[in-house]
Backbone bond lengths (Angstrom), bond angles and torsions (degrees), N, CA, C in turn:
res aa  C-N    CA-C-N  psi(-1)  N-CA   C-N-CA  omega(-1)  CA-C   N-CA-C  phi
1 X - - - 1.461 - - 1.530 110.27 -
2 X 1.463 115.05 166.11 1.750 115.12 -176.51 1.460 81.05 -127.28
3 X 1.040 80.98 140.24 1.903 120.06 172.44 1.734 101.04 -96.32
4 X 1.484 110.29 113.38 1.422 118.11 172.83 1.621 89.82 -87.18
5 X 1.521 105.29 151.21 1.932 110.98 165.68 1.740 102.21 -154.17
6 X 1.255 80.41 108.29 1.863 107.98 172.42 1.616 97.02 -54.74
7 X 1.109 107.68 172.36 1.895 142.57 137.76 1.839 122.53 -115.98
8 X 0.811 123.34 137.83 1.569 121.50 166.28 1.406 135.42 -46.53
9 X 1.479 97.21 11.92 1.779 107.92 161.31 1.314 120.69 -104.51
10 X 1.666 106.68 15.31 0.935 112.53 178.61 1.638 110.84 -89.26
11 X 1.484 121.97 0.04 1.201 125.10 -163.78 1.421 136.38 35.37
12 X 1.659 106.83 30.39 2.066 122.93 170.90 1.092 70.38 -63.58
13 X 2.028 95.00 153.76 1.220 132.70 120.18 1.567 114.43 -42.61
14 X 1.550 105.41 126.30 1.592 107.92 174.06 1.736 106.40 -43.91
15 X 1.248 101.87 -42.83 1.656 100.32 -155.31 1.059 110.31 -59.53
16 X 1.522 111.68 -55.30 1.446 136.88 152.48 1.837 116.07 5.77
17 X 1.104 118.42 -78.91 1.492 160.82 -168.28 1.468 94.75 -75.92
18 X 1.451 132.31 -45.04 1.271 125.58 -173.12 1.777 93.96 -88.80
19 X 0.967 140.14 -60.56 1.746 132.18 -172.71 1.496 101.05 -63.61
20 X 1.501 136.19 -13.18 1.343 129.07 150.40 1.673 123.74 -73.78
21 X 1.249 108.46 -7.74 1.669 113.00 -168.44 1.685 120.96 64.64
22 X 1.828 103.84 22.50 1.884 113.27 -157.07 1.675 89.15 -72.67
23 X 1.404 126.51 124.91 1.614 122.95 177.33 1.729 95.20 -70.44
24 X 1.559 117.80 134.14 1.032 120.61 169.95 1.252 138.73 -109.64
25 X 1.452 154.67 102.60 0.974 158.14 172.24 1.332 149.94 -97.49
26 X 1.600 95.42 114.23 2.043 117.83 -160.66 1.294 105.79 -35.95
27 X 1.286 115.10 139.74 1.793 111.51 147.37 1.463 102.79 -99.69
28 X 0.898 113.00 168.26 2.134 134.82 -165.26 1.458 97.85 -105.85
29 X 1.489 116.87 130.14 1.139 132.38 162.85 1.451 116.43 -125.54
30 X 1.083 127.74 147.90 1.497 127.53 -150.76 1.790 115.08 -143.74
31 X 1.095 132.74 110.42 0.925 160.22 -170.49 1.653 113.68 -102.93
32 X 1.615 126.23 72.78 1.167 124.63 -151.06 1.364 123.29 4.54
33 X 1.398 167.92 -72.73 1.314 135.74 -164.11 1.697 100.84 -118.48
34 X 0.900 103.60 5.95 1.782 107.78 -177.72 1.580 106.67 -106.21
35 X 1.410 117.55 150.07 1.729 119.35 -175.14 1.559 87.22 -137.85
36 X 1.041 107.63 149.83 1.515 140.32 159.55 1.316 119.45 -123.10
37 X 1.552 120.44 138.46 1.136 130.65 150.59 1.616 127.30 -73.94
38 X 0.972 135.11 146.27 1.508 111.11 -159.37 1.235 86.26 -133.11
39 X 1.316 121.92 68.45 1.650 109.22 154.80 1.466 85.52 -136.55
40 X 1.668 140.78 -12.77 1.455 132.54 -168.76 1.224 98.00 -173.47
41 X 1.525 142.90 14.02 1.673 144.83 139.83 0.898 117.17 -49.06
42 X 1.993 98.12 -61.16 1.497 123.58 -146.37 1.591 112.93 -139.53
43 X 1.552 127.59 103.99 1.234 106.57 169.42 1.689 108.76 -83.19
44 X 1.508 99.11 -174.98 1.424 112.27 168.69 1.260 139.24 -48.42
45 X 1.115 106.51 -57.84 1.449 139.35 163.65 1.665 95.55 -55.31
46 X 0.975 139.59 -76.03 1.449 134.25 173.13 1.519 126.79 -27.04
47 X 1.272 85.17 -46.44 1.724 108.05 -173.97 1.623 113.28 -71.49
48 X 1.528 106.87 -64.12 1.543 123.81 140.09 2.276 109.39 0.08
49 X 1.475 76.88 -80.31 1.883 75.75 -166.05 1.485 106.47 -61.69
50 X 1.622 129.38 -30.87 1.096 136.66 -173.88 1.897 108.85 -60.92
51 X 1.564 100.34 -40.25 1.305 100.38 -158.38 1.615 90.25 -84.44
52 X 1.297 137.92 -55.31 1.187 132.11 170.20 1.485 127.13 -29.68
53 X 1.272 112.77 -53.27 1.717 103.11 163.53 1.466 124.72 -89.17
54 X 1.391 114.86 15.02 1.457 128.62 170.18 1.552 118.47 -62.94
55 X 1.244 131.43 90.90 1.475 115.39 -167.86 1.738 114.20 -81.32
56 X 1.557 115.50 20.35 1.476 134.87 147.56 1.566 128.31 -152.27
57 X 1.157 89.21 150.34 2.085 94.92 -162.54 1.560 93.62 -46.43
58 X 1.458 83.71 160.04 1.780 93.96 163.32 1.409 104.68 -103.27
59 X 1.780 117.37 175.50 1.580 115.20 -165.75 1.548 83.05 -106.85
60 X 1.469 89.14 -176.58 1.781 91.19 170.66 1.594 86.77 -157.11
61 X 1.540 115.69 155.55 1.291 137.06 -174.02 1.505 114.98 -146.64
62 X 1.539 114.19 142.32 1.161 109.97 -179.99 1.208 115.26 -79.53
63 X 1.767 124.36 -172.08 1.245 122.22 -126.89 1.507 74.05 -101.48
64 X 1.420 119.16 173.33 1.331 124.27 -160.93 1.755 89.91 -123.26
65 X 1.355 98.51 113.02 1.582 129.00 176.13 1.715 94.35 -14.74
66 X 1.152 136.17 -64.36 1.336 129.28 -150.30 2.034 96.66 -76.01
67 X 0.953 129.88 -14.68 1.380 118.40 169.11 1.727 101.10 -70.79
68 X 1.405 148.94 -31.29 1.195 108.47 164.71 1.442 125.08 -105.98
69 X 1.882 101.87 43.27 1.784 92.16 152.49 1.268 118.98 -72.19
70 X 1.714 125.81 -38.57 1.330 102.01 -167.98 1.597 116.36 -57.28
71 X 0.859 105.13 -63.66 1.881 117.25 160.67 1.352 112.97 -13.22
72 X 0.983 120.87 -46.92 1.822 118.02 -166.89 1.358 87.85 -81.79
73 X 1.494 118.14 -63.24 1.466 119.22 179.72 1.297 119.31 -29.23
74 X 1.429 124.09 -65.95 1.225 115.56 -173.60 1.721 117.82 -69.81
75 X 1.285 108.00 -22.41 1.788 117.60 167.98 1.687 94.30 -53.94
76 X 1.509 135.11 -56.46 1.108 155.03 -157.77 1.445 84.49 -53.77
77 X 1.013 113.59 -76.11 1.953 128.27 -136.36 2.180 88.47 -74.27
78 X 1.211 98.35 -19.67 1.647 94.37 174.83 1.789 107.82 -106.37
79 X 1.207 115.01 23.14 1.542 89.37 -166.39 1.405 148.59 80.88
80 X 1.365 113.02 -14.07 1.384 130.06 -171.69 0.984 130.04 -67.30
81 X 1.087 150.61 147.33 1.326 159.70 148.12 1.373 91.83 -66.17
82 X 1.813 108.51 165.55 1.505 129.66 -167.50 1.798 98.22 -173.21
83 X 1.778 87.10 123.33 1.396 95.13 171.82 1.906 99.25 -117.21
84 X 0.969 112.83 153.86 1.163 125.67 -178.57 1.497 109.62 -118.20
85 X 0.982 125.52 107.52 1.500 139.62 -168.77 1.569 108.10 -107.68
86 X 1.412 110.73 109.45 1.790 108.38 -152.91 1.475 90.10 -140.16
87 X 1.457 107.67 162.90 1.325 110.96 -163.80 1.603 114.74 -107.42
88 X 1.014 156.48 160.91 1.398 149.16 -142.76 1.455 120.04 -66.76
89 X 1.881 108.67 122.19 1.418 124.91 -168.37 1.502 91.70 -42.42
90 X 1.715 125.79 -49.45 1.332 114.51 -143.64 1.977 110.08 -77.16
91 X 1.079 100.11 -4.99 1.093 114.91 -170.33 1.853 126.95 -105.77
92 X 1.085 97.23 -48.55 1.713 131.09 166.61 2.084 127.34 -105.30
93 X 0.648 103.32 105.97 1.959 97.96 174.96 1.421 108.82 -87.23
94 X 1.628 118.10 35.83 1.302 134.57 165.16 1.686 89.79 -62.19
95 X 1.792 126.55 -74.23 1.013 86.55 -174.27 1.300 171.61 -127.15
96 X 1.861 80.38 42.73 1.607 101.58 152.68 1.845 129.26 -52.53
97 X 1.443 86.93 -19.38 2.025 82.81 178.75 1.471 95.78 -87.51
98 X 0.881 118.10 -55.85 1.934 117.22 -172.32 1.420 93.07 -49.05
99 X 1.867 125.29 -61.42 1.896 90.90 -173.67 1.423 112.29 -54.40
100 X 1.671 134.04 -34.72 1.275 118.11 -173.08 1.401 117.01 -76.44
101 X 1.186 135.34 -2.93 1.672 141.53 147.53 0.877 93.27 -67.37
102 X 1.320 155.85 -59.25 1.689 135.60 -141.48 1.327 106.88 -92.19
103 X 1.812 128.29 3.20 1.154 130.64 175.68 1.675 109.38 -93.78
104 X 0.991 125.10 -12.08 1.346 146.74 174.13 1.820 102.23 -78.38
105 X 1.143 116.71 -9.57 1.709 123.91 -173.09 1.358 109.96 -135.65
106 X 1.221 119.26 17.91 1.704 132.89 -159.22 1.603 93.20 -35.90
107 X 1.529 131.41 -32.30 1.280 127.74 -163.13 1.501 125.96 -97.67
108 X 1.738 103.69 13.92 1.161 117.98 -172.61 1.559 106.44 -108.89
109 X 1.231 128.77 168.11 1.710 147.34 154.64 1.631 95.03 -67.67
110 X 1.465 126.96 86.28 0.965 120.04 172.24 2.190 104.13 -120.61
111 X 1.020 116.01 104.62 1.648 107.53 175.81 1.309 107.15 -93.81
112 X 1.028 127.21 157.07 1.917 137.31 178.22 2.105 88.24 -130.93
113 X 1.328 122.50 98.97 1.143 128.34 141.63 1.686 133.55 -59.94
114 X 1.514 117.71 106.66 1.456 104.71 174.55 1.824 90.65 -93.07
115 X 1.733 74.96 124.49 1.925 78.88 178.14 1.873 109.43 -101.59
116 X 1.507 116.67 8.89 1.336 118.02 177.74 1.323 134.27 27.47
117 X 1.419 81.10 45.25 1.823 115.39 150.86 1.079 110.46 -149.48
118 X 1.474 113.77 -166.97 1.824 135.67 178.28 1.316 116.71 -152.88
119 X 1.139 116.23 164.25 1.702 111.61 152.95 1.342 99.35 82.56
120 X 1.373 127.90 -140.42 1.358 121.97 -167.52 1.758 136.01 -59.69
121 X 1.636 86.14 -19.72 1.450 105.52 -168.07 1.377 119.67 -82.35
122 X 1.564 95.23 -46.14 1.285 114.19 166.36 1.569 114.49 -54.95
123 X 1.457 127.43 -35.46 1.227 125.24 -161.53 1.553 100.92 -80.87
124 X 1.858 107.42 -25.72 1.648 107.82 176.37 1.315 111.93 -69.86
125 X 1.270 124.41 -12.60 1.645 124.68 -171.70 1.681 96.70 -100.09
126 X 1.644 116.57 -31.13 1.508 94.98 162.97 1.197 122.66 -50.87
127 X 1.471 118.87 -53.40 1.604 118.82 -154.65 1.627 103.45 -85.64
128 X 1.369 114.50 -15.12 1.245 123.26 174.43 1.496 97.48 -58.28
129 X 1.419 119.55 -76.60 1.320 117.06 -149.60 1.855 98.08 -86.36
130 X 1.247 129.11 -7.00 1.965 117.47 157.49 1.385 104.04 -58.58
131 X 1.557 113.48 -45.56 1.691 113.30 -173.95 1.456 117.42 -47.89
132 X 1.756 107.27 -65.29 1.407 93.46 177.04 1.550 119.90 -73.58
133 X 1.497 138.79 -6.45 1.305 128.17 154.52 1.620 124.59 -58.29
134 X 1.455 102.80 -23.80 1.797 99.72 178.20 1.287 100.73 -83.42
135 X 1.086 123.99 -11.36 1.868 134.51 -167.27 1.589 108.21 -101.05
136 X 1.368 129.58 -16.89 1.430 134.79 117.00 1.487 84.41 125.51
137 X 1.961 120.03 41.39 1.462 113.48 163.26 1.804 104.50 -67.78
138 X 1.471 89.61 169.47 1.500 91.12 177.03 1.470 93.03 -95.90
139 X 1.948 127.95 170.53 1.083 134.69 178.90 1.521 127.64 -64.59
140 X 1.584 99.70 -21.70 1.712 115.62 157.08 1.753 116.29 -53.31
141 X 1.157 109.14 -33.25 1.201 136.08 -171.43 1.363 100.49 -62.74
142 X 1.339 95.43 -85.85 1.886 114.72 -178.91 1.628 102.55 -61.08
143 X 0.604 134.28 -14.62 1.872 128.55 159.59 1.506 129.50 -68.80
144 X 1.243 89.62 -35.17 1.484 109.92 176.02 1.300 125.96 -84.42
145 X 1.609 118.24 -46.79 1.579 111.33 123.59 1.256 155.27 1.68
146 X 1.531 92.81 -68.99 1.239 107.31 -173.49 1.417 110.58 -80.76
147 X 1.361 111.69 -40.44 1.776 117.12 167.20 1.266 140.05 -52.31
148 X 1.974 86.99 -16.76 1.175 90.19 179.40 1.475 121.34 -96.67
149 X 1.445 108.07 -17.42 1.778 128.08 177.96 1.594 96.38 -76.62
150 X 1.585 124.67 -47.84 1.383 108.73 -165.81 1.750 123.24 -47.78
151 X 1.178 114.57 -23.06 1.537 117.09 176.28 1.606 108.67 -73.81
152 X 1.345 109.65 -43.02 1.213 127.28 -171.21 1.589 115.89 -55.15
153 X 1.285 106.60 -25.02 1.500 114.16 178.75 1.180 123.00 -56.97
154 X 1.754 126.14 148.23 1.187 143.45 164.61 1.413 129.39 -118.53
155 X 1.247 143.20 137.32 1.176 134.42 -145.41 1.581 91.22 -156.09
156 X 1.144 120.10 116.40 1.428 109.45 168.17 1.755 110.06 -137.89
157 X 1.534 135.94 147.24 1.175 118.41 171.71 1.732 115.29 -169.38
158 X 1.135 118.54 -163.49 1.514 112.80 -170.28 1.264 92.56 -148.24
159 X 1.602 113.86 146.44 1.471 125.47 175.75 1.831 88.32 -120.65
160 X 1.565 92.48 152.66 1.918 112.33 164.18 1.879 101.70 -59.31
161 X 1.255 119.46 -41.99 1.541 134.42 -159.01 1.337 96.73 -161.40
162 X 1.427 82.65 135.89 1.703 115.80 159.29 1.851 102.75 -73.00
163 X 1.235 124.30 -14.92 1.262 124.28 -171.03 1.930 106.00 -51.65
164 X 1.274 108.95 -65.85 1.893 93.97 -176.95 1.385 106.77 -77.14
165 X 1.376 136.47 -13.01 2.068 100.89 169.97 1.270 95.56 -83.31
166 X 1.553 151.85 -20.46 1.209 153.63 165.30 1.891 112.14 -37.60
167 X 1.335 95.49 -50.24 1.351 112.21 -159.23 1.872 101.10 -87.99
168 X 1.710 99.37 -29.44 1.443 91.45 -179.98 1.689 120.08 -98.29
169 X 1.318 109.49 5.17 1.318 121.94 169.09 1.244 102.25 87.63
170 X 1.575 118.71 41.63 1.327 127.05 173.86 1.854 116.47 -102.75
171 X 1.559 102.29 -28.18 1.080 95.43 168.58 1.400 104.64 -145.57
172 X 1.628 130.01 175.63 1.470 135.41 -168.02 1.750 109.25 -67.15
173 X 1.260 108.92 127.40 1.612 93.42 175.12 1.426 122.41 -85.75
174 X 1.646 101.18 15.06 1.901 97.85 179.63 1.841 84.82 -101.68
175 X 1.501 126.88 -2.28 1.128 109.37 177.43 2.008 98.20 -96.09
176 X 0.881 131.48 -43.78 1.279 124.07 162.54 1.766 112.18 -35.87
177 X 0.802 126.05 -65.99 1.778 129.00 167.35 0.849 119.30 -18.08
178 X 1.956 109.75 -64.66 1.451 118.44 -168.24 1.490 101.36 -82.25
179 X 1.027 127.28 -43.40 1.699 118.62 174.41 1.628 117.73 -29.87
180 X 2.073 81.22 -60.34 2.214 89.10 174.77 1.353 112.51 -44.21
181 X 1.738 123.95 -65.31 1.282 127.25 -163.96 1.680 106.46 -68.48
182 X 1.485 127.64 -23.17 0.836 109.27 149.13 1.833 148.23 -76.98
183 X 1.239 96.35 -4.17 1.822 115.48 -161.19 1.350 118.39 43.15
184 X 1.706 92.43 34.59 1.974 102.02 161.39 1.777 125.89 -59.90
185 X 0.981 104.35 104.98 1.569 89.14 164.41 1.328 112.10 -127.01
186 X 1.495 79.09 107.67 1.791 122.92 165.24 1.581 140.68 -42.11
187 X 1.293 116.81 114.85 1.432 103.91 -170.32 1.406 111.61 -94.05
188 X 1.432 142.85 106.78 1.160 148.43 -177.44 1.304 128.79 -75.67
189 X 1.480 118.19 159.56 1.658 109.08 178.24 1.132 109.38 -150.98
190 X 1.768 124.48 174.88 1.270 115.16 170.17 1.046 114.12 -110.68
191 X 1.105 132.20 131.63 1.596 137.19 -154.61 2.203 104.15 -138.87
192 X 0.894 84.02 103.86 1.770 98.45 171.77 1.526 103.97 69.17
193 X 1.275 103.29 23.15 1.807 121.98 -177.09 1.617 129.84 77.13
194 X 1.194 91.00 25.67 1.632 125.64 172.91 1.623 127.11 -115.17
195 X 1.423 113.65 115.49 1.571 94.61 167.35 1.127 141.84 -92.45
196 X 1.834 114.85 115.87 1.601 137.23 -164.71 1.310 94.62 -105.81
197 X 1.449 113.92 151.21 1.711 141.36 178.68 1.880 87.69 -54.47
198 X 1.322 102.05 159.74 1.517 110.32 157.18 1.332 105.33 -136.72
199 X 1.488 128.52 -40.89 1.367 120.71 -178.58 1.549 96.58 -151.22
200 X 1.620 101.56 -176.57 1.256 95.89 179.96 1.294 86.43 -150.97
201 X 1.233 117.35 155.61 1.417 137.14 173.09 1.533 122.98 -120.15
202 X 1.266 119.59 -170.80 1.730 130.35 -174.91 1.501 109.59 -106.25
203 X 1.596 106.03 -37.85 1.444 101.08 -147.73 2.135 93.16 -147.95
204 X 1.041 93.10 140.48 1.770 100.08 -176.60 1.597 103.53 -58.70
205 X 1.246 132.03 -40.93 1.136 151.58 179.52 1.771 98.29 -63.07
206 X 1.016 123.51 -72.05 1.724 127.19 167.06 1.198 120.57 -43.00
207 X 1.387 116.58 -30.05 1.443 120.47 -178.32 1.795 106.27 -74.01
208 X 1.231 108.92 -64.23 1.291 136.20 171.11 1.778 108.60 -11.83
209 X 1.574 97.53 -79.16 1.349 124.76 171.21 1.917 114.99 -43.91
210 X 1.537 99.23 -50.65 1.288 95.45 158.03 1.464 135.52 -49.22
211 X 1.451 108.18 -52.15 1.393 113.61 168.08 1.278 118.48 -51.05
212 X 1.310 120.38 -46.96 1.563 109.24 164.02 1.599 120.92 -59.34
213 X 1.051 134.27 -24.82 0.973 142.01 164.84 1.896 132.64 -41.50
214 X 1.635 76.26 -57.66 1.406 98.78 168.17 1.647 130.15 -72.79
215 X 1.494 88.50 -17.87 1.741 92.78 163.37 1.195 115.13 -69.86
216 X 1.720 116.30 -60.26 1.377 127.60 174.52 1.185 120.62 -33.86
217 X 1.593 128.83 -23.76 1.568 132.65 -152.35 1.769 82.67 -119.43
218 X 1.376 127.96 -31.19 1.657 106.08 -165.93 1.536 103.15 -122.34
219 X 0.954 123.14 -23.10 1.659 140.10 -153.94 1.809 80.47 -72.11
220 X 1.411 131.44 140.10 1.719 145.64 138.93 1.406 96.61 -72.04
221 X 1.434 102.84 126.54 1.743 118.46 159.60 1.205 123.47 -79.99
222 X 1.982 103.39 64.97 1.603 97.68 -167.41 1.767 76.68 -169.27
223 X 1.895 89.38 150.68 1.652 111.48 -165.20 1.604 101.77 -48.75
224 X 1.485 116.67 -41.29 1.076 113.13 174.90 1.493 140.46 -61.85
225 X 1.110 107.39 3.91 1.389 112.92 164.11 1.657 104.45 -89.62
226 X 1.108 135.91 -48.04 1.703 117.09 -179.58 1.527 107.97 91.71
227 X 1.060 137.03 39.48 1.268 157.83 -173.92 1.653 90.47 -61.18
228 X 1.188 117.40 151.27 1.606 118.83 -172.00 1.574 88.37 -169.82
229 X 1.633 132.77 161.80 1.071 125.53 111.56 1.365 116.27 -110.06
230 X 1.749 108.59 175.38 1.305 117.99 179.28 1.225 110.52 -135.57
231 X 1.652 125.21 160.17 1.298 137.91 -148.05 1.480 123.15 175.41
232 X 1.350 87.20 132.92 1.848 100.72 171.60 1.553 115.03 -129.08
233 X 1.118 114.00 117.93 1.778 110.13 156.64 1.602 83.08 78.36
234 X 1.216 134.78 42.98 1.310 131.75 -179.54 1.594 114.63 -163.43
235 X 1.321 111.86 36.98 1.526 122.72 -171.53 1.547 111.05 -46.51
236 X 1.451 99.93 -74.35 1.433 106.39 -179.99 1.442 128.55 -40.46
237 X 1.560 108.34 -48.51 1.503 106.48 169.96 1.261 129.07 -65.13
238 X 1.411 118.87 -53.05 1.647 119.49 147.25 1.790 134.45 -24.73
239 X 1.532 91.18 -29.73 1.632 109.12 -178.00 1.680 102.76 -72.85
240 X 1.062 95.74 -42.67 1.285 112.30 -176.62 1.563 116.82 -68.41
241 X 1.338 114.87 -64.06 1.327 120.25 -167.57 1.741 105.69 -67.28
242 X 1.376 107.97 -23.91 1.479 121.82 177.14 1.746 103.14 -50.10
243 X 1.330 85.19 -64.22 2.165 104.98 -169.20 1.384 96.53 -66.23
244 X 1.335 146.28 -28.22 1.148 143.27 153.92 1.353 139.58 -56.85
245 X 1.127 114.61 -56.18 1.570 127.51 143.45 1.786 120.23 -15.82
246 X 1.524 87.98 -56.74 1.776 106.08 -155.65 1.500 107.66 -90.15
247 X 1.324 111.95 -10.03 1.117 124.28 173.65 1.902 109.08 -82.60
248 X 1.179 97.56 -48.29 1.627 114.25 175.48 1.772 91.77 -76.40
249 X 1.001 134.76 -42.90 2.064 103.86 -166.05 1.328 81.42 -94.07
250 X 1.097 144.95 -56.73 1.859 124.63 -147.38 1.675 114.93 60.27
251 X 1.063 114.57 44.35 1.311 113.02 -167.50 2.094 92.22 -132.11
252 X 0.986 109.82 21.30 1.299 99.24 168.35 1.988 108.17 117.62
253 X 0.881 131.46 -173.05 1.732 145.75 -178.15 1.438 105.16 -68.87
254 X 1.441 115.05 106.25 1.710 108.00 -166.99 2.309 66.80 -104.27
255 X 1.310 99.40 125.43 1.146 143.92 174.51 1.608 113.05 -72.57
256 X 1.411 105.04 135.16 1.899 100.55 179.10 1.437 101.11 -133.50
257 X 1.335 108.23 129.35 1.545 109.57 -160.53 1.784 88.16 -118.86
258 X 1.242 111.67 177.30 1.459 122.24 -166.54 1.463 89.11 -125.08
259 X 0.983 126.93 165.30 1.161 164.57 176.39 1.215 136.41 -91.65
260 X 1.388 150.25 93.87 1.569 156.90 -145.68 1.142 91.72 -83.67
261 X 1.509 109.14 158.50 1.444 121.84 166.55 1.498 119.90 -69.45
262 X 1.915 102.89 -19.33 1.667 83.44 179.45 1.643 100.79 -71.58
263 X 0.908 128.69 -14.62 1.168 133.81 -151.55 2.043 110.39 -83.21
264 X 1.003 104.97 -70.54 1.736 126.88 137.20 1.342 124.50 6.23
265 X 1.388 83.48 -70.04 1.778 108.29 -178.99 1.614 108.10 -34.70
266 X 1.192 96.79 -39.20 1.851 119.21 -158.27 1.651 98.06 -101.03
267 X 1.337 102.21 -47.56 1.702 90.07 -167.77 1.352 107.83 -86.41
268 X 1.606 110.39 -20.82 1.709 100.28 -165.92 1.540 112.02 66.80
269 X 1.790 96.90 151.75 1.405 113.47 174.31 1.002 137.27 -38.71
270 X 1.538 151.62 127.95 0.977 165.62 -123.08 1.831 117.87 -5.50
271 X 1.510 77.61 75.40 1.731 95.95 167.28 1.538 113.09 -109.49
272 X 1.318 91.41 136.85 1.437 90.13 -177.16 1.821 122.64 -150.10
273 X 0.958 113.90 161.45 1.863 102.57 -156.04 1.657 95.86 -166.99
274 X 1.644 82.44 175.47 1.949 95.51 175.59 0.933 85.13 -158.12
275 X 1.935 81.93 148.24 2.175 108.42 -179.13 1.635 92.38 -108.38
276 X 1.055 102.62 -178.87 1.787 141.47 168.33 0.901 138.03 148.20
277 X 1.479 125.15 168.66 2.029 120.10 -163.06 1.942 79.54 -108.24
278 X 1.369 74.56 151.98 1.549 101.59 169.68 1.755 110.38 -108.59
């Protein structure tokens, strides 16, 4: 059997991940001299009030190579294969630590996937590729899969402020400026595992509507697309656009996942978006 193993940018429900047996692994968020692990340091909501009265961002770091020895080990002591399903090199050095754990096992089936996304999408390519491992594909299998959905991905979403990817060197700060002096709010995406502008709008309310829009125009009305949204500090609207969505695909539970603090860090409070394969 292959052992799939998330990180927490994958945005599962803990519970989720634990009644699947998915091995999980924290990314580090940092709050000048203090670090948290954010799968059982730090929840959201925690992180949330911290970062709000923070009068400077916190950092965030990937998971530190020696959290997946135990994991390989016990894949080891059973035989297993292990895919590592990690969220975008350009974005995260999650998985630069998983290849440097898997050099510590040189004699194992160990893969490190950059699936060049995060957040909701990524979490559909977790449960995607545990499914066909409980269903008894081989890891050639689930690779091939997975290579083949990673292009396929869609990522669309809205931040309150350009202020934290500005601040974390995620996006240009002469494009944060012109947004302010314009009162653009911008609909963003991840594009080749980077986040680039996609549109821009007038009004938070216009933007919003757009995003639904943009499902309607790219989203397949079929299970296989994996339709999700995602969200922080933005329940209600998510509640909404969720029951809206699902009403328009009929293709099954369009899902609302929360948002990690490594994740946060960058987008800030009430960001909110939807994934799916095309």
């Amino acid at each position: 059997m292959t052992i799939i193993v998330a990180d927490t940018t994958c945005s599962l429900p803990r519970d989720v991940l634990k009644a699947r047996g998915i091995p999980l692994v924290p990314q580090v968020v940092m709050f000048g001299e203090e670090s948290f692990h954010d799968d059982n340091e730090i929840d959201t909501a925690t992180f949330l009030a911290k970062l709000k009265a923070s009068s400077t961002l916190p950092k965030t770091a990937a998971p530190e190579p020696s959290l997946y020895y135990p994991i390989f080990k016990q894949a080891q002591a059973k035989g297993e294969s292990v895919i590592v399903v990690a969220p975008s090199a350009k974005v995260s050095g999650t998985v630069r630590s998983a290849e440097t754990a898997a050099q510590e096992f040189a004699e194992m089936d160990i893969r490190v996937v950059d699936t060049q996304t995060v957040s909701c999408n990524l979490g559909s390519l977790v449960l995607l590729a545990d499914d066909m491992a409980k269903a008894g594909k081989s890891a050639d299998e689930i690779m091939a899969k997975l290579n083949d959905m990673i292009p396929r991905g869609r990522i669309y979403f809205l931040v309150h402020t350009l202020e934290y990817l500005a601040k974390g060197g995620r996006i240009g700060g002469a494009k944060k400026l012109l947004a302010e002096l314009l009162e653009i709010k911008p609909i963003l995406t991840i594009r080749a595992g980077q986040v680039e502008p996609f549109e821009q709008q007038r009004t938070h309310r216009r933007a919003l509507a757009r995003l639904e829009e943009v499902v309607h125009e790219q989203c397949p009305r079929s299970p296989g697309a994996r339709l999700a949204v995602m969200q922080v500090d933005a329940e209600e609207e998510s509640r909404l656009m969720a029951a809206s969505l699902q009403s328009w695909w009929g293709s099954g539970e369009v899902p609302i996942y929360e948002l990690p603090p490594a994740i946060v860090t960058h987008g800030g409070p009430k960001t909110m978006g939807v994934g799916f394969f095309v």
